[in-house]
C-alpha positions as CSV (number, residue, x, y, z in Angstrom):
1,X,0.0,0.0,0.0
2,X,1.2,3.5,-0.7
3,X,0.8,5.9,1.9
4,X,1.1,9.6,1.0
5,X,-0.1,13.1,1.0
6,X,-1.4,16.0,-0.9
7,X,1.6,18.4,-1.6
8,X,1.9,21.8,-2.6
9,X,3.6,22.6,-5.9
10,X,4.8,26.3,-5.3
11,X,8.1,27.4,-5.7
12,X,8.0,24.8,-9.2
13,X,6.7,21.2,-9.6
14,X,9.9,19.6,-8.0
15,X,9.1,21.1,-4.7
16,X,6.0,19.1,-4.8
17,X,8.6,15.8,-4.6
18,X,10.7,17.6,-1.8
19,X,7.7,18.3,0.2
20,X,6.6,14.6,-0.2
21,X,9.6,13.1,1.1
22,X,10.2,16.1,4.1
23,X,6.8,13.8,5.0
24,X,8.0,10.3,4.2
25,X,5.8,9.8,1.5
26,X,5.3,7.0,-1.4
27,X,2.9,8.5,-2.9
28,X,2.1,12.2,-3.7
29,X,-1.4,14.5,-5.1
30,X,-0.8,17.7,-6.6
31,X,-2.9,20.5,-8.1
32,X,-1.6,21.6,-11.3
33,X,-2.8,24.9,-11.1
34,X,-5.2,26.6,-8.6
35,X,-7.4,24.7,-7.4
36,X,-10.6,27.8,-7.2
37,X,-9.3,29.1,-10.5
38,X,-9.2,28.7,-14.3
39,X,-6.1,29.9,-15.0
40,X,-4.1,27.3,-15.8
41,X,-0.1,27.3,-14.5
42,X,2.1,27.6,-17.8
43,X,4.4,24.7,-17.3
44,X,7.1,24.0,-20.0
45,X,9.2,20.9,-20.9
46,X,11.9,22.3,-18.1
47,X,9.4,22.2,-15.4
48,X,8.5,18.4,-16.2
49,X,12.3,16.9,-17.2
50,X,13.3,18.7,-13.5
51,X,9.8,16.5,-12.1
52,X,11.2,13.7,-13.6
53,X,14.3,13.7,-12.3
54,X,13.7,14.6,-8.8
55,X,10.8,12.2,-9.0
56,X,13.3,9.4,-10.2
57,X,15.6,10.4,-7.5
58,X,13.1,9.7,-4.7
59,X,11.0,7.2,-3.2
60,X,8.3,8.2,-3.6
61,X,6.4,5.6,-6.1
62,X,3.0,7.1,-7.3
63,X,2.3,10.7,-8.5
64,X,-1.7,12.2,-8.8
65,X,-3.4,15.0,-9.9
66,X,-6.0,16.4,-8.6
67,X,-8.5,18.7,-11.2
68,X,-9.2,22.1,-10.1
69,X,-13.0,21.8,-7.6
70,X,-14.4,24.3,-10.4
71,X,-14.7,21.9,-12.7
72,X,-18.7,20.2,-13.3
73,X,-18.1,18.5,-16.1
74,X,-22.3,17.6,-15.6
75,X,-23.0,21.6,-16.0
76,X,-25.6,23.2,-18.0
77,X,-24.3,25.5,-18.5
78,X,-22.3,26.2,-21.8
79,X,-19.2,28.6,-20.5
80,X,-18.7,26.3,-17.0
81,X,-18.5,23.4,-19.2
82,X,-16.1,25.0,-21.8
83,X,-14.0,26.0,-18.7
84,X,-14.0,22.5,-17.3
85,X,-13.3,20.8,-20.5
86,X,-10.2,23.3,-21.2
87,X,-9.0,22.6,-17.5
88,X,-9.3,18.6,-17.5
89,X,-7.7,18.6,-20.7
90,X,-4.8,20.7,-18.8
91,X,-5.0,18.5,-16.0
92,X,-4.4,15.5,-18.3
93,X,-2.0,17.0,-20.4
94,X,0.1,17.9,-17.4
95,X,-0.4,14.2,-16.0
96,X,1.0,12.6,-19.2
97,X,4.0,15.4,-19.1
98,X,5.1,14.4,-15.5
99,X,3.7,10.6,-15.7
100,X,1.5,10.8,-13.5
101,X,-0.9,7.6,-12.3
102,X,-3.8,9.5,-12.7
103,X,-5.7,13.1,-12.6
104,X,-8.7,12.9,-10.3
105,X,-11.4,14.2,-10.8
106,X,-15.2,15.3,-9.2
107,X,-17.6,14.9,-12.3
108,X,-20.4,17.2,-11.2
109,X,-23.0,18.0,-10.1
110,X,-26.8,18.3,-11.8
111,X,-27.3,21.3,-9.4
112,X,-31.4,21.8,-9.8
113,X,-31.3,19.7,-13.1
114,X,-32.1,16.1,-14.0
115,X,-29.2,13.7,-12.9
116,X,-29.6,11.0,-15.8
117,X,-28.7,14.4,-17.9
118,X,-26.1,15.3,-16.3
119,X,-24.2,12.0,-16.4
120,X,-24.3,11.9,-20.0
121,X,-23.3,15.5,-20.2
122,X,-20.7,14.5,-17.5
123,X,-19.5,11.2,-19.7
124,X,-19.4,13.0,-22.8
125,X,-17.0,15.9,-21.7
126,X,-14.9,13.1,-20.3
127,X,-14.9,11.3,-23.5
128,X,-13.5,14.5,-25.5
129,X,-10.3,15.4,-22.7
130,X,-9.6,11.6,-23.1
131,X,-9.3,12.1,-26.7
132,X,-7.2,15.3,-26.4
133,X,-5.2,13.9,-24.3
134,X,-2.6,10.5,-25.1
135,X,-2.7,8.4,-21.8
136,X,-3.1,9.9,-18.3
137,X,-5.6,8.0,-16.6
138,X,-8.9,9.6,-14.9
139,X,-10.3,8.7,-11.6
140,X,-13.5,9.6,-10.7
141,X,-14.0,10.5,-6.9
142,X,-17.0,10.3,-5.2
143,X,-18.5,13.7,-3.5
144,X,-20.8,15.3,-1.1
145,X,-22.6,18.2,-1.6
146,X,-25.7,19.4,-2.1
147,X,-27.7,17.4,-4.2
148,X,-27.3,16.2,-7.7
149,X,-24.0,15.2,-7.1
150,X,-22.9,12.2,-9.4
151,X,-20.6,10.7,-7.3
152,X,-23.9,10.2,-5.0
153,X,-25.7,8.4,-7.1
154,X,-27.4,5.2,-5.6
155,X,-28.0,2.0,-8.2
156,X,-30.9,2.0,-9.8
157,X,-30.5,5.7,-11.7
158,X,-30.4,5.5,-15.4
159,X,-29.5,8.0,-18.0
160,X,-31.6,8.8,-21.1
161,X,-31.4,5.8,-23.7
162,X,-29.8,3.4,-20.8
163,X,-26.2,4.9,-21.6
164,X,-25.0,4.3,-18.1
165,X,-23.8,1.0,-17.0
166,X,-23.1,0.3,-13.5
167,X,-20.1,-1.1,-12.1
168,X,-20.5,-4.0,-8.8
169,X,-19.7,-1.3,-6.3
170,X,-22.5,0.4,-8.0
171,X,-20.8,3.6,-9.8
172,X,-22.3,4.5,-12.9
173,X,-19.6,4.7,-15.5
174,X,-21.2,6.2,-19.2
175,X,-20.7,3.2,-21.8
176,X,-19.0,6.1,-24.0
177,X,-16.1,6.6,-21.4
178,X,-12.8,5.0,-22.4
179,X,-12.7,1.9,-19.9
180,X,-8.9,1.6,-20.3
181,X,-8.1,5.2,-19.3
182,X,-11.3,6.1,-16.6
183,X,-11.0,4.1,-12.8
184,X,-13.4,4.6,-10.3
């Protein structure tokens, strides 16, 4: 098992390692970027050689990403879900960069709206930052909040047409989502 800790990446993505072994880590979640804004950190081929190597040099085994919280990629609403597709796909494209095992992600919420909806809304803005991106893996956390969260949803829920299949432990996984590259 991999025990570890949600680091800080100021000061450049290598401090992120530092911090994780200071705390005896194996394992080690960062944000990419702010985690209550859009703006996306401008990291270059520098930043992620000097990740890689100070990630090489330590013991630390595993490397996530967390997306932003602003992210719903179940939104209705048009801009939000331009802004969350535009900041998983930097998530993702970051996690490839530094080789990270995964980015993790909170799909959404359905706020007020109808949840089936908002799962397929949810799967199919997944689907396109898979295909923008080349292999980062996405894991889907569960959340709490208020209402219409989808990673509260109980078995039984179904999305229009029957495009969500459930999983034994019961999460709903949209049968357009890239098996291979989604865990939950």
């Amino acid at each position: 098992m991999l025990i570890g800790a949600h680091v800080s990446p100021a000061g450049g993505l290598p401090r992120a390692v530092e911090r994780g072994v200071e705390r005896d880590c194996r394992s080690i979640q960062i944000f990419n970027q702010s985690p209550r804004m859009w703006r996306p950190t401008a990291y270059g081929e520098e930043d992620f050689a000097a990740f890689r190597e100070a990630l090489a040099a330590s013991p630390i085994d595993a490397v996530l990403i967390h997306a932003v919280y602003l992210v719903n990629s179940a939104s209705e609403d048009e801009e939000i879900r331009r802004k969350s597709l535009a900041s998983l796909i930097h998530s993702l494209t970051v996690g490839d960069a530094i080789g990270a095992a995964g980015v993790v992600l909170h799909a959404g919420s359905a706020l007020q709206g109808d949840v089936g909806e908002a799962v397929v809304r949810a799967g199919s803005l997944i689907r396109e930052a898979l295909a923008e991106t080349e292999r980062c893996p996405l894991h889907l956390e569960n959340t709490a909040g208020a209402g219409g969260t989808l990673g509260a949803l109980v078995r039984g829920a179904r999305g229009p047409d029957r495009r969500v299949r459930w999983r034994p432990a019961g999460r709903p996984v949209p049968r357009f989502v890239s098996p291979v590259r989604i865990g939950i």
